[in-house]
Structures are given as C-alpha cells and as structure tokens.
C-alpha positions in Angstrom: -13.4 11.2 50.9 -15.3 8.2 52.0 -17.9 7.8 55.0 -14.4 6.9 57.0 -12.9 10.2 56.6 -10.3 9.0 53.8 -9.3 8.9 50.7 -7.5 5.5 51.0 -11.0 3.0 50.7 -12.7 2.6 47.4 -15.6 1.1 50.0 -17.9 1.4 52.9 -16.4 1.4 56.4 -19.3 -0.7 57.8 -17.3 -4.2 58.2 -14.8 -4.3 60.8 -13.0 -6.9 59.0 -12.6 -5.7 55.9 -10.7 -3.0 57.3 -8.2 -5.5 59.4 -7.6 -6.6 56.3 -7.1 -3.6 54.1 -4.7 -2.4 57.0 -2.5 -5.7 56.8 -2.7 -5.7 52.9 -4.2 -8.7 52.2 -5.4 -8.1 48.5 -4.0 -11.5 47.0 -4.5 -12.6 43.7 -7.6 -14.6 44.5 -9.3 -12.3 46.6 -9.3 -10.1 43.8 -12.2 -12.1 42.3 -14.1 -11.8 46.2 -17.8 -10.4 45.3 -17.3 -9.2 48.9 -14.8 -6.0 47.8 -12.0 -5.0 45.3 -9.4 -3.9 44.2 -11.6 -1.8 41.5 -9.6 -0.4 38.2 -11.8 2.0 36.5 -8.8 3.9 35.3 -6.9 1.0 34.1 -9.8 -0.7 32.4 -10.7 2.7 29.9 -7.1 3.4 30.1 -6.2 0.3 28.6 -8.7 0.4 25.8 -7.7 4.4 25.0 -3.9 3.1 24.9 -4.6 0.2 22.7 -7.0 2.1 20.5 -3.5 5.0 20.2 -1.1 1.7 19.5 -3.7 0.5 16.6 -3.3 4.0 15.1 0.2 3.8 15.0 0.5 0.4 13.6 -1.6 0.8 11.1 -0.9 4.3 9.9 3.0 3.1 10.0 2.3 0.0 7.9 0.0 2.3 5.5 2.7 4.1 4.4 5.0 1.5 3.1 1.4 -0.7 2.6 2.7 0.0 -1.7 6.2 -1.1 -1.8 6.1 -3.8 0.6 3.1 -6.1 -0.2 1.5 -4.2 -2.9 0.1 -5.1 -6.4 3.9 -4.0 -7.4 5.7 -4.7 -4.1 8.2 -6.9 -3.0 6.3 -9.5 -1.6 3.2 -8.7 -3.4 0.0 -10.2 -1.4 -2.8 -8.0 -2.1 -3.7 -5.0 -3.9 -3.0 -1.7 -2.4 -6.1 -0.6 -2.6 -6.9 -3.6 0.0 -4.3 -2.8 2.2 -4.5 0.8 2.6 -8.8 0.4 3.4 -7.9 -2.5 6.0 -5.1 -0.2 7.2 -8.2 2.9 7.0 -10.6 1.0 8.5 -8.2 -0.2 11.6 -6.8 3.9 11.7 -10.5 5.1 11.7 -11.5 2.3 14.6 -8.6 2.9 16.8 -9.8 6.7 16.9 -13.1 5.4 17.8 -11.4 4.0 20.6 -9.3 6.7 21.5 -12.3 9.1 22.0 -15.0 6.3 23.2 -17.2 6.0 20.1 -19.0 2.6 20.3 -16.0 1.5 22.2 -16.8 -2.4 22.3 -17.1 -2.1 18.4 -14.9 -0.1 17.7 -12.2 -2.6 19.5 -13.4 -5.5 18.0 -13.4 -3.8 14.1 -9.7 -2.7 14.7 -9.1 -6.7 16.1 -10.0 -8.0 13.2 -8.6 -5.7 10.9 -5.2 -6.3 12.4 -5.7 -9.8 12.3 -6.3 -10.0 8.2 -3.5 -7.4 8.4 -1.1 -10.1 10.2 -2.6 -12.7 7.8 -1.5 -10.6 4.8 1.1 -8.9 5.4 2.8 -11.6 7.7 6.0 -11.2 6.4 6.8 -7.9 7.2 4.5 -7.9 10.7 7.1 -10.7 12.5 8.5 -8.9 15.3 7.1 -9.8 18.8 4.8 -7.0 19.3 3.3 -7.3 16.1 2.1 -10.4 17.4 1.7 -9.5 21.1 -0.5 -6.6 19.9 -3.4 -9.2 18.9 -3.1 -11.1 22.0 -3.6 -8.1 23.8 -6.4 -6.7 22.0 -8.9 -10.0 23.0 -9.0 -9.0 26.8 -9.9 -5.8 25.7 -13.3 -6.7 24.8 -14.1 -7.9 28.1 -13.1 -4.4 29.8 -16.3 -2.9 28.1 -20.2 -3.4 28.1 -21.2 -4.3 24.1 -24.1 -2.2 24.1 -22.6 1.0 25.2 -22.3 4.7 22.6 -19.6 5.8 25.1 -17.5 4.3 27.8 -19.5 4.6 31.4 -18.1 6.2 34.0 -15.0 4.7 36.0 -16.7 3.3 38.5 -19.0 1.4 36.4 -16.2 -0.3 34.7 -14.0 -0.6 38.0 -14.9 -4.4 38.7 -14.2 -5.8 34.8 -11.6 -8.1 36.9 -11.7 -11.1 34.6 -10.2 -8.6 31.5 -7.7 -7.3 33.7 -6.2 -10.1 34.9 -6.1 -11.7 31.8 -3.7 -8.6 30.5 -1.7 -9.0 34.0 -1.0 -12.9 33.2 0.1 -11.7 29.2 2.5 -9.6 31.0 3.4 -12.2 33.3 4.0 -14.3 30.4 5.8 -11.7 28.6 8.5 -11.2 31.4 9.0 -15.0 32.3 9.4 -16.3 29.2 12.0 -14.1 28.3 13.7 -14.0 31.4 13.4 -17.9 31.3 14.3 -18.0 28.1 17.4 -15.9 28.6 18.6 -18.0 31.8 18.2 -21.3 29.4 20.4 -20.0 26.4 23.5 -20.9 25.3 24.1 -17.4 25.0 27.2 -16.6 26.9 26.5 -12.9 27.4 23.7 -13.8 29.8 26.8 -16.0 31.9 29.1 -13.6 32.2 26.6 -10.1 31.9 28.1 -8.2 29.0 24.4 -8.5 27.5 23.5 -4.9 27.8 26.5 -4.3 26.5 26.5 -6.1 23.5 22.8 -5.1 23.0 23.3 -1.8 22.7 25.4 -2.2 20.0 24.2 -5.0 18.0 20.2 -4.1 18.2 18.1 -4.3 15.2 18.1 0.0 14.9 19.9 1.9 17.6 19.8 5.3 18.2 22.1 8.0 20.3 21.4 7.0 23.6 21.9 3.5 23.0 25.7 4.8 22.0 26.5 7.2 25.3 24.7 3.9 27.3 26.5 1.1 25.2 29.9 3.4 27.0 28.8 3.0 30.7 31.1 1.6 33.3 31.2 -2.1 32.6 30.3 -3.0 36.4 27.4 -0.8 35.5 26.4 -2.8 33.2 26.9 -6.1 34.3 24.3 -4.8 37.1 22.1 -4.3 34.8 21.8 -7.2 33.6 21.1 -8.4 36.9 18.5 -6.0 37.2 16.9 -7.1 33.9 17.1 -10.5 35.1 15.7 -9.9 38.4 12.8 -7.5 36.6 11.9 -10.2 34.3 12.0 -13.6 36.9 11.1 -12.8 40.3 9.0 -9.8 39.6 6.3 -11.4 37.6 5.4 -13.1 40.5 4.1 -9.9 42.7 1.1 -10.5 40.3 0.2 -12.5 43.4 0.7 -10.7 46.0 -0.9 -7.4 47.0 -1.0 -3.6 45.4 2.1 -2.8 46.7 3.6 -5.3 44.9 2.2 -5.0 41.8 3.1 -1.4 41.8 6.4 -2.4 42.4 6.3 -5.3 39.1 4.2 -2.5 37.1 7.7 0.2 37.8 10.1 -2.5 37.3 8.2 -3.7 33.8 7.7 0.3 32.9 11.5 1.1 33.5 12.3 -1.7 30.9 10.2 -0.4 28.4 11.3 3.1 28.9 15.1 2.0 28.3 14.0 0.0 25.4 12.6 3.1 23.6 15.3 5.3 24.6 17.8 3.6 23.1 17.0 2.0 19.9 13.8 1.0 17.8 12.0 -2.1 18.8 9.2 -1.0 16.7 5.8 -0.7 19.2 6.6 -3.2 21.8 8.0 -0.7 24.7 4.3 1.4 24.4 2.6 -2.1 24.7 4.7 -3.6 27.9 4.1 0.3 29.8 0.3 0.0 29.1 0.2 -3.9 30.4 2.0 -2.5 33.4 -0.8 0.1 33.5 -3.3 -2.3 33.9 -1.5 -3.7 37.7 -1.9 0.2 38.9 -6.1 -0.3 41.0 -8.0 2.7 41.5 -7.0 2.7 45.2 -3.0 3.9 44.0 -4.2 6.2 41.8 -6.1 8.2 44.7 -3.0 8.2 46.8 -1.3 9.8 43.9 -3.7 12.2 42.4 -5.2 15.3 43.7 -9.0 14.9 44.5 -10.6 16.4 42.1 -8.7 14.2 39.6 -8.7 10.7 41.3 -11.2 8.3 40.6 -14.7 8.3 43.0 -14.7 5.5 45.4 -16.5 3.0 44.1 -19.2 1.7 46.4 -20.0 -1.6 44.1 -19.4 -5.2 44.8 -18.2 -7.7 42.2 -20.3 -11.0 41.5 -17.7 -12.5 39.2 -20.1 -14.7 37.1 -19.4 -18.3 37.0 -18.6 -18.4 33.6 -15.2 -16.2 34.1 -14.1 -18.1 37.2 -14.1 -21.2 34.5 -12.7 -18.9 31.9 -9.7 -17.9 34.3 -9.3 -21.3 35.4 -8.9 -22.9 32.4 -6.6 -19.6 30.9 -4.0 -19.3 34.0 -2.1 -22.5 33.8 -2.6 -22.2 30.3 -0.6 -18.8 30.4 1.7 -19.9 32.9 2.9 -23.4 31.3 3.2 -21.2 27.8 6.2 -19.1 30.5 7.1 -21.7 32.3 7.5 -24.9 29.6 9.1 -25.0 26.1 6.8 -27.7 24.3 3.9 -26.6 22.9 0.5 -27.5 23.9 -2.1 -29.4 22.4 -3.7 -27.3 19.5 -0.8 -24.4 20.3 0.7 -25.0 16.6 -2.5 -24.1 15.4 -3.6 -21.2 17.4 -0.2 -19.8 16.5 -0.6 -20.0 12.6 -3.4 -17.5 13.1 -0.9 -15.6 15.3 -3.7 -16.5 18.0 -1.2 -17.7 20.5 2.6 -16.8 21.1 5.6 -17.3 23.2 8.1 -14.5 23.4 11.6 -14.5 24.4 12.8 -11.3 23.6 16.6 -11.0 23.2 16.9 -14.6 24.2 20.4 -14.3 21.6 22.6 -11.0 21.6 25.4 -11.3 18.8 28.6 -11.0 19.4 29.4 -8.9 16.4 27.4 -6.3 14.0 27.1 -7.2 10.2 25.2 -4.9 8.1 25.0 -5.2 4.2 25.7 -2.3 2.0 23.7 -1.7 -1.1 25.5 -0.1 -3.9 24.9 0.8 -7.4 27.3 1.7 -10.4 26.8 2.8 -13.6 30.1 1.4 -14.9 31.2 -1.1 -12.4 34.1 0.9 -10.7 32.4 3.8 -9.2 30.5 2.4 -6.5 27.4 4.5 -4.9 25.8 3.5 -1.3 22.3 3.8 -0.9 21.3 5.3 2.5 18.5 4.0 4.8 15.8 5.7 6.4 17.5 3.8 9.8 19.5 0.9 9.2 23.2 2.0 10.1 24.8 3.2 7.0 26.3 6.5 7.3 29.2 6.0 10.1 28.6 10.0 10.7 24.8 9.1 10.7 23.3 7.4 14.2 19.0 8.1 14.1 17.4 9.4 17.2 14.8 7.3 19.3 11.4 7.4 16.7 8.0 6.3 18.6 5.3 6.8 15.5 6.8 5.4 12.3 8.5 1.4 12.4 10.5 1.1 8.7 9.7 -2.8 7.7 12.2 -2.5 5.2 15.1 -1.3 7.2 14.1 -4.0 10.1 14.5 -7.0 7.3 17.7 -5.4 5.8 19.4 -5.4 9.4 18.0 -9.0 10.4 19.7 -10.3 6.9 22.7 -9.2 8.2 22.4 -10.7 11.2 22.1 -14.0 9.1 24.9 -13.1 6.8 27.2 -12.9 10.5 25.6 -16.4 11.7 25.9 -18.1 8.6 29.8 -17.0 7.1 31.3 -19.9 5.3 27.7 -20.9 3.8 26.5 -20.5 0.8 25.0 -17.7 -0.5 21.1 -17.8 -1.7 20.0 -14.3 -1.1 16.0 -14.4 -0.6 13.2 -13.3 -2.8 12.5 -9.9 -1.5 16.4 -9.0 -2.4 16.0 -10.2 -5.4 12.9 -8.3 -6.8 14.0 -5.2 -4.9 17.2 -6.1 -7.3 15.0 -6.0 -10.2 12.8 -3.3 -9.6 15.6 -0.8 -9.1 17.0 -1.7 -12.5 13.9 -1.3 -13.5 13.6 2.4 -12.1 10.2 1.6 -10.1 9.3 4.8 -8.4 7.1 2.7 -6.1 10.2 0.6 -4.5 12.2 4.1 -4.9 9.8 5.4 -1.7 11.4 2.7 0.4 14.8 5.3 0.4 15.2 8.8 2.0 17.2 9.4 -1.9 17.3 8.2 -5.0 21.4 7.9 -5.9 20.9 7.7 -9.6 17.7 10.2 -10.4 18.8 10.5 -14.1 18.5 7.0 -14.6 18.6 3.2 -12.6 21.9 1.9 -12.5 23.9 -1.0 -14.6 25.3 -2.6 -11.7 24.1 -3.6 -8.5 26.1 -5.5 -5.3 26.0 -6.1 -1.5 29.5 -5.5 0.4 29.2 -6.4 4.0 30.6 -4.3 6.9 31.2 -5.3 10.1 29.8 -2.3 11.9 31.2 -1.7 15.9 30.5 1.6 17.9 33.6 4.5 18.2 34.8 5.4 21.0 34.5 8.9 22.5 37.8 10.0 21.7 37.2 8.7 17.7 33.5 10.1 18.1 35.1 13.7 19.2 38.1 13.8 17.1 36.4 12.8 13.9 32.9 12.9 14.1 31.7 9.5 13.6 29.4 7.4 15.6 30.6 4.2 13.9 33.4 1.9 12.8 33.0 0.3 9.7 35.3 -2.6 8.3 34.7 -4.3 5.0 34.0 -7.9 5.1 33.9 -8.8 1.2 30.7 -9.5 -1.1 28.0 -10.8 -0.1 26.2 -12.7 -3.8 27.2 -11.6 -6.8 28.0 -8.4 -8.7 24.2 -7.8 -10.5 23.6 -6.5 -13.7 21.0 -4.8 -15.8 21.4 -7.3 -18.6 21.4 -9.8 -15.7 19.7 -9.3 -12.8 19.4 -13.1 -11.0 22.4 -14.3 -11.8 23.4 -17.8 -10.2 25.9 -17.2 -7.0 27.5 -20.2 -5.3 30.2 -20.8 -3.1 30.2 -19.2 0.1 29.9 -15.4 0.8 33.1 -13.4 1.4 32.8 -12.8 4.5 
C-alpha cells in the first residue's frame, strides 16, 4: 500500500497530474525514460539476469557433454583440445551459477559472455541455430541491468529504473518477432499463402516430439487459424512495445504462448526459454502487484529515474538500428563484420517449411547383405520411436544429421559430395573410436566395427491415428535409395558421383 491507499502506484500521490495520467494509461514508450516517474522493473531486471544466468548453465553443460566427439582433439570437427573446451564450458557452468544465486552478479555475467563467445568462436559449427546466436545478443544488455561493484544483487527497487537495459531486451524481442514474421510474409514459401504452415511444421521440424504428432492431426481450419495467429503474434504485436503496460502485457502473452507451443512440440534447442524470458522483461513492477499477493509483490518504488545523457544517445543511436535490422533485408554498414563475431544477427525463424521429410539412415554390415540401423538419441529413426519434449540436453549431432537430410530433399538430382563431418564419423566408426561411439544411445556391432557402412534415405511422413492404433507406429517410412556410396573398411572415402538415388 502506498500513501494513496493502493496497491496500483509504484509512486507518491502528491501530483495531481501524474495520476490523470496513470488513470488514462499513458505510459508510452518515450515516457518510459521521463526522470519524472516509471514504469520501474525491479523484478524483470534480476529476473532477467537469474534466467539468463539458468540458460548459460544449460548451454554449456549440454555442449560439455558432447564437447569430446564433436570438436575434440579426436572429434569430428576437431578445433581444440578437450581439455579447452570442457574448462571454457566449466568456467561458463560455474559463472552462470554465480548468476543464478547473485554472486558478483555483474562479473559473473560478463565471465559467462565471454566464455560463450570463444565457445561460439570454436565450436561454431555445431552452435548455428538461432538461439545459439540470440543467446549472446541477449547477454550484452544484461550488464547494464546491474551495478559493477555490487557482491549481491540490491534490492528490487534499487534496480527498478535500469530502463536503458530493458528496453534494449524489448527491441531484441521486437526484432525477433518482426523479422520473422516479415520474413515469413516475404517468402516464396507457399505454406505461408495458403496457411498449411503449422501443419507442415509439425511434421517436418528439425526433432519433433509427441505432441507435435496429436497437434500436426488438428482440424485443418484449426490450423490455418493458427497461422494467422502466429502471423498476427509476430507482425502487429511487436508494435505494443509502444504503447502502454497493458499492451505490452498483451505482446509479452502473445510472445510467451509461442514459445510455450514451440517447446511442447518439438526441440528447437534453447530458443523457446530465451523468447519467454525477453517477454519477461515487458511485465513492469506495477503488473506484477496487481497479480501477486502483498507480501510477495515488489515495494513501491519511491525513486525517480535521471536517465543519463549517455543512454539517451545510446538508445538513439541502437533503436533504428534494431528496427532497420526487422524491418530491411540489406545489411548495414559494418553488419558483415559484427556478424562474423556472431556480434549481430537477423533471425527469420521458419521463414521455409518443407514440404516433405527426408531423413538419412545410417547402417552398418559386416558382410554387405545384412544391413544394421544405427538409432539416434532423437533424430527420427525408429517409426515405433517418437521422443518426448527435452528442455535441458540439445544433441548437436542429431540436429546436423536431420538438417543434411533436409539438404538431401532440396538438392535430389544433384550430385552427391557428402561433407567432412560424414566422412570422419565414417572413418572413426571403422575405426571402432569409443569417443565418436558416445554420440549413440548403442553401439550395433560391440564385438567389433563393421566392414561396411551406407546412407539409405527415407522419406519419413507422420501415421495416422487409425495406423498409430492399429499397429503402433508414430511414423511412415518409405525408402528413397542411397544416398553416396556403399563404404568400406578397406575403403572408407571412396569417390561417389552422379546424383543420389533419391
């Protein structure tokens, strides 16, 4: 409760004006920088760096685990030694806890920045996906949110009017959302035209799971009102970033109910935990009183904001940067340059939905007619086999297996040049090396490697209910010939040519 009697006003009742215009709701974009009042965001300024500091735990401690096979001494695309990358992967593990409990929190975040960086630097290859690179774009605000010289985090209120950090994160997910949306509009695409998008999606995503099958079999009108939604979500919404706390409540739901679907039904590695905690930064400590008993809300805050000069030229200089990386497809000025650090980024996510799901099958044999399939830890393999939704754990391996597929499906009728991390996973499993062995739930051949290796695609389509009932499968599965050669022990990078069978 306040001087006023309520628990609606982070501030003092004393100006007759500002209440007029608390009542009509004018808390624009611009006013948010006012040094005459708020909105304050205590909670979404420590909330932000605690979430962040979580995600850098999970990225790291993911990548750590498959740090060996990957870009090891011994790995597929060896980089560094493993030594390196499991102490970079330590050190980011160890300084996203330090963030998660608010030791030397300024520190802290900029140790576990920099470690992802030379992370992203190394291990590039494997770290591609959009929010592998959104995650170090939104890890630079976070330094603004806290005071350097501070043990802990202060109190809410003291970090209530760090607006120039917060509305950075609001125009990344601004960004985010338009360029997509945009980008989605603008393709040539046709299941953004005629809405079978979701449909197609859930389906043909890099690793679904089992409620992407039971939502890929909605009624199509549902569907195709999705996609309106999405559309709708990802265009117009972004714009409420203007307008006042209502309305970016209403863009932080819309942006949260995305992300939600997109963990729920497949595996888009960390990227659905970083769009909800962008969102999290719209919600000001105002909503969160309305919401929360008293004893848990956040104090009024009875502060005003000075906004230094410094971040008024900072923001003026950022937001049409920001907004022409949404808004325009050319790159800036120095943009190439930024973006070979993995400094700046445009993402339009799912900007192309194939029609159709390729997947190659990896098979070894230890006389060349008995064929065995090696199984995945996620990539569809298995038709009986469909993965539930995973949150903590993002397989690299499985991710690149499915996207070469994806290229095999595009690309039918070319010819075949399978890339370098095929062929030394090739020649390591010939070779028997326990260390690639790890990147499989089983080893097919534990007595000894096989003599022959091959690729078979499959063109891979979800089974209907009444298939899925009567005979237990969650996917179709139709051969689509070789992809490369037949591989052998005695041989294992022969020379393919001619186009792949498919």
């Amino acid at each position: 409760m306040n001087s006023c009697g309520t628990r609606i006003f982070p501030f003092h009742c004393s100006s007759a004006g500002y209440e007029e215009e608390m009542k009509r709701g004018v808390l624009t974009f611009l006013t948010r920088l006012s040094p005459r009042y708020g909105p304050h965001y205590g909670i979404a300024a420590q909330g932000y760096v605690r979430g962040l500091g979580l995600i850098f735990v999970l990225s790291f401690w993911s990548f750590a685990a498959q740090a060996a096979p990957l870009s090891g001494g011994r790995g597929l695309i060896p980089t560094a030694p493993h030594a390196f990358l499991l102490a970079v992967c330590g050190l980011g593990v160890l300084s996203g806890l330090f963030m998660l409990y608010g030791f030397l929190p300024w520190f802290s975040t900029l140790t576990a920045t920099a470690s992802y960086a030379v992370l992203l630097l190394v291990a590039g290859f494997w770290l591609h996906l959009p929010g592998d690179l959104l995650l170090l774009e939104m890890a630079f605000p976070a330094l603004l949110l806290v005071p350097v010289f501070r043990k802990t985090y202060p109190s809410l209120s003291d970090m209530s009017s760090r607006l120039t950090g917060i509305i950075w994160i609001n125009l990344l997910l601004c960004k985010l959302l338009l360029g997509s949306g945009i980008g989605q509009l603008l393709s040539q695409d046709s299941s953004w035209k005629d809405s079978t998008a979701l449909y197609r999606f859930f389906e043909t995503q890099s690793l679904p799971s089992v409620p992407g099958w039971y939502l890929h079999h909605l009624p199509a009108t549902l569907l195709e009102y999705g996609v309106w939604g999405l559309v709708f979500i990802e265009i117009m919404l972004p714009m409420y970033v203007l307008f006042p706390r209502t309305y970016r409540n209403i863009l932080a739901g819309g942006a949260t109910l995305v992300s939600i679907i997109l963990l729920v039904t497949g595996h888009q590695g960390f990227l659905p935990l970083q769009i909800i905690l962008l969102a999290f930064t719209l919600v000001d400590d105002v909503s969160w009183r309305l919401v929360l008993p008293a004893q848990y809300g956040p104090r009024a805050s009875t502060t005003f904001y000075h906004p230094p000069l410094g971040s008024k030229a900072f923001l003026a200089v950022l937001i049409p940067i920001l907004l022409f990386q949404s808004l325009v497809f050319y790159p800036l000025p120095g943009e190439r340059f930024l973006a070979s650090f993995r400094l700046s980024n445009r993402y339009m996510l799912f900007r192309e939905v194939p029609d159709r799901r390729m997947e190659l099958s990896l098979q070894g044999s230890m006389d060349g007619k008995q064929w065995i399939e090696y199984r995945f830890h996620m990539k569809p393999t298995d038709p009986r086999s469909l993965p539930n939704m995973s949150i903590l754990h993002h397989p690299r391996f499985d991710q690149r297996f499915v996207e070469l597929g994806s290229l095999v499906a595009s690309d039918a009728g070319s010819p075949v040049q399978p890339p370098l991390w095929l062929l030394n996973l090739i020649t390591k499993l010939f070779d028997g090396d326990p260390i690639v062995q790890t990147l499989f739930p089983v080893n097919p051949f534990p007595a000894q490697p096989p003599r022959f290796l091959r690729l078979v695609a499959y063109e891979y389509r979800f089974a209907d209910p009444v298939t899925r009932r009567e005979n237990g499968v969650w996917w179709i599965r139709e051969p689509k010939g070789l992809y490369g050669p037949v591989f052998s022990r005695e041989n294992p990078r022969p020379r393919s040519s001619g186009p792949p069978g498919v």
